[in-house]
C-alpha positions as CSV (number, residue, x, y, z in Angstrom):
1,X,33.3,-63.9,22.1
2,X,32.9,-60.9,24.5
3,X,35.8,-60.5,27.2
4,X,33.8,-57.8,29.5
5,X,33.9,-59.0,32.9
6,X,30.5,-59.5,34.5
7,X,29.6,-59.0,38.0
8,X,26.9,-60.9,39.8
9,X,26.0,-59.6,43.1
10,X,25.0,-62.4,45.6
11,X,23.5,-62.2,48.8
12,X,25.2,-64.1,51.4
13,X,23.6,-67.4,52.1
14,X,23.5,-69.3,55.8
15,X,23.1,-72.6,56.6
16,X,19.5,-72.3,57.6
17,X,18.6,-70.8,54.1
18,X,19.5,-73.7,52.5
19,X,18.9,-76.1,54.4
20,X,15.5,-77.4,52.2
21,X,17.8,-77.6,49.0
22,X,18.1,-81.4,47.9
23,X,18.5,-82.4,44.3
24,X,16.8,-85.5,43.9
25,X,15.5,-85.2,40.2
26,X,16.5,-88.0,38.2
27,X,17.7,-90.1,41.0
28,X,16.3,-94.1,42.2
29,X,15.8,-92.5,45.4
30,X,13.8,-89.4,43.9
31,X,11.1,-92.0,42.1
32,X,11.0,-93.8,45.3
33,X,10.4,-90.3,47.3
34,X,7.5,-89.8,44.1
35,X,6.1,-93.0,45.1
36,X,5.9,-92.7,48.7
37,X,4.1,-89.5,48.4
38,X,1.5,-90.6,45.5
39,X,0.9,-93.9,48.1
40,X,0.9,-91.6,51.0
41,X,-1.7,-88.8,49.6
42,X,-3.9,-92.1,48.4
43,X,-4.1,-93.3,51.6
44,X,-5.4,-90.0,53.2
45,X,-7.3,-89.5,49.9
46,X,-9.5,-92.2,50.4
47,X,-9.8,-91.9,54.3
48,X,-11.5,-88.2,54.1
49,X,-13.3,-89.5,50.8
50,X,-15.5,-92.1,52.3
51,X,-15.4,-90.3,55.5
52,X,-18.0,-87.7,53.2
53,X,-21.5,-88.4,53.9
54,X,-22.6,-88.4,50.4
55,X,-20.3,-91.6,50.1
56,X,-20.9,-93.3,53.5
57,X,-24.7,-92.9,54.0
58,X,-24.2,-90.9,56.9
59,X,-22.4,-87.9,58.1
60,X,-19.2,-88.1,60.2
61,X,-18.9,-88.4,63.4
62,X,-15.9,-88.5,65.9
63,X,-17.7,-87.5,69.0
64,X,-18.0,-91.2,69.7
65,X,-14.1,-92.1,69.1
66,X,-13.3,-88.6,70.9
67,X,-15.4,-89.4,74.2
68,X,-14.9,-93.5,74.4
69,X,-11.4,-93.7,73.1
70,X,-8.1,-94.7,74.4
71,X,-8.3,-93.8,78.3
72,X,-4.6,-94.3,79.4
73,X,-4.2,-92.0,76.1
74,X,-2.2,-88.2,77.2
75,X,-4.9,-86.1,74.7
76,X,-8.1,-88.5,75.9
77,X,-9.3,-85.0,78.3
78,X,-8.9,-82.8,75.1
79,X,-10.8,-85.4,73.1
80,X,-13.5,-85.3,75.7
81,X,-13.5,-81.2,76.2
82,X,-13.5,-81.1,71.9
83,X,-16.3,-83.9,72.2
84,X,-18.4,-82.0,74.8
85,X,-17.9,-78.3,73.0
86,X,-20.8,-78.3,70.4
87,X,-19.1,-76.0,68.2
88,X,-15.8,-77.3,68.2
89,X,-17.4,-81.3,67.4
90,X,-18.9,-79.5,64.2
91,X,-15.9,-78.5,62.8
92,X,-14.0,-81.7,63.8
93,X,-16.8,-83.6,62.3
94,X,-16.4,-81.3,59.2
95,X,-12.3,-80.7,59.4
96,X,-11.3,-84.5,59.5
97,X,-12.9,-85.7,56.2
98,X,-12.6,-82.5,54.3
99,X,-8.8,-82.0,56.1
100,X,-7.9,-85.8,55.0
101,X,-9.3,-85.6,51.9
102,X,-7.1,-81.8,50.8
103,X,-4.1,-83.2,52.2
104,X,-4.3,-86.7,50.4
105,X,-5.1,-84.6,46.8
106,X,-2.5,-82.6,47.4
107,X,0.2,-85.1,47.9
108,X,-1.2,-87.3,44.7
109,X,-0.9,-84.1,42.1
110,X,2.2,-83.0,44.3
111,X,0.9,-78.9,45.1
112,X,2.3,-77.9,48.3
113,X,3.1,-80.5,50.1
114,X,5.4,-79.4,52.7
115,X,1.9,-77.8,54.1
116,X,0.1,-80.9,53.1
117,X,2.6,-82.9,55.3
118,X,2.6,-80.2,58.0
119,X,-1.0,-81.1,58.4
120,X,-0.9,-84.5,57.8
121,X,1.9,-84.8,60.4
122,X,-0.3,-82.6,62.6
123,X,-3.5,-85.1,62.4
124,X,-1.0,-88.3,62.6
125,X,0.2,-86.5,66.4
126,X,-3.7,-86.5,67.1
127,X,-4.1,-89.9,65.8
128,X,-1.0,-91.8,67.7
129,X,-1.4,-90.2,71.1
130,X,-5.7,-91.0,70.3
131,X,-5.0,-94.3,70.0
132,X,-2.0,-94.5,73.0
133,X,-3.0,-97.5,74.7
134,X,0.2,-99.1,73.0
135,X,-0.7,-102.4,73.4
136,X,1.8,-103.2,70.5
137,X,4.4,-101.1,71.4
138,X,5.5,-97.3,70.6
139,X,5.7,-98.3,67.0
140,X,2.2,-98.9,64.9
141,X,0.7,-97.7,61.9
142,X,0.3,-94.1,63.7
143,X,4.0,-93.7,63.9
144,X,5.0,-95.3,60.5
145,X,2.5,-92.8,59.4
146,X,3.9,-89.0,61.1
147,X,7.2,-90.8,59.9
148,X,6.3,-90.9,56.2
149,X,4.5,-87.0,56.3
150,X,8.1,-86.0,58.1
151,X,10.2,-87.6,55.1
152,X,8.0,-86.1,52.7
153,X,7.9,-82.3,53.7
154,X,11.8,-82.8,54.6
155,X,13.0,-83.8,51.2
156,X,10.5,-82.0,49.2
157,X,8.7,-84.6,47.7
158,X,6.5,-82.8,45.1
159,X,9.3,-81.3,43.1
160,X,9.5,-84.7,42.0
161,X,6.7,-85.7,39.3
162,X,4.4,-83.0,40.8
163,X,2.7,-79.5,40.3
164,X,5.2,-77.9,43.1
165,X,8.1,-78.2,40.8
166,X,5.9,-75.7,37.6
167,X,4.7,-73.4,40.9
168,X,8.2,-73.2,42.3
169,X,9.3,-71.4,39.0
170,X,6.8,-68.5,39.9
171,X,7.6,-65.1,41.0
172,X,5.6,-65.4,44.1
173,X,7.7,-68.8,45.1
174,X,10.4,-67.1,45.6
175,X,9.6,-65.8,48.8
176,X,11.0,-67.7,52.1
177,X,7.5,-68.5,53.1
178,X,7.0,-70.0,50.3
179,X,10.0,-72.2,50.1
180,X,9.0,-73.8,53.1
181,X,5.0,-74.7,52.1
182,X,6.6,-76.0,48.7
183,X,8.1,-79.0,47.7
């Protein structure tokens, strides 16, 4: 047994660097978060697969849900000037199905999905206020679903039974940036 006194030099840490830290491997609550995301990426899974037109017959189109949607909706001009812009339809048409479909896989395999639930949580914005006529009330499927992309980038779901926790042991995941698209 050696008694030479060792040093370890640490950087000082703030609140905000630490802020993405939570523990939850092992836990009830951990397996629940594991489930939520698997569920969560299935469900977007599936919407961008048989959006594809190699599965639905035909290709995709939102100009029709963009131009005749929800009128009383905040984003219904936007809709209509990304309806009536021919570029920006084509890569709609291409980014929803292809977008849903990326962010849905990697929630299910559980590789980066902090920037899979950033842009899941990005297209749930689009899809609540598309659909704002709020007949039911401020709370519908729209909202339940930003909700569950919010939980899941916040508490890091895909260190738990997923590929982000064998990428966070990288050299290259070490970096701040890099912390914040894992998990």
């Amino acid at each position: 047994m050696s008694t030479t006194p060792t040093t370890q030099t640490t950087t000082p840490e703030t609140a905000f660097s630490t802020i993405l830290d939570f523990d939850l491997q092992g836990t009830v609550a951990g397996y629940w978060l594991a489930v939520l995301r698997v569920v969560t990426g299935y469900w977007f899974l599936h919407a961008g697969f048989t959006k594809f037109s190699f599965v639905a017959g035909e290709p995709f189109d939102a100009a029709g849900y963009l131009l005749h949607g929800t009128t009383a909706s905040p984003v219904h001009g936007f809709f209509a000037w990304v309806a009536g812009t021919p570029w920006l339809i084509e890569f709609t048409n291409f980014a929803i199905p292809a977008g849903e479909f990326l962010i849905g896989l990697g929630l299910v395999v559980g590789a980066l999905v902090r920037l899979a639930s950033f842009f899941g949580a990005f297209l749930m914005v689009f899809f609540y206020l598309g659909n704002a006529d709020w007949a039911h009330g401020l709370v519908n499927g729209d909202l339940m679903g930003l909700l569950l992309f919010v939980t899941i980038a916040t508490l890091g779901a895909g260190r738990i039974l997923g590929l982000d926790v064998f990428v966070e042991r990288l050299d290259l995941a070490q970096t701040r940036i890099a912390k914040f698209l894992l998990g």
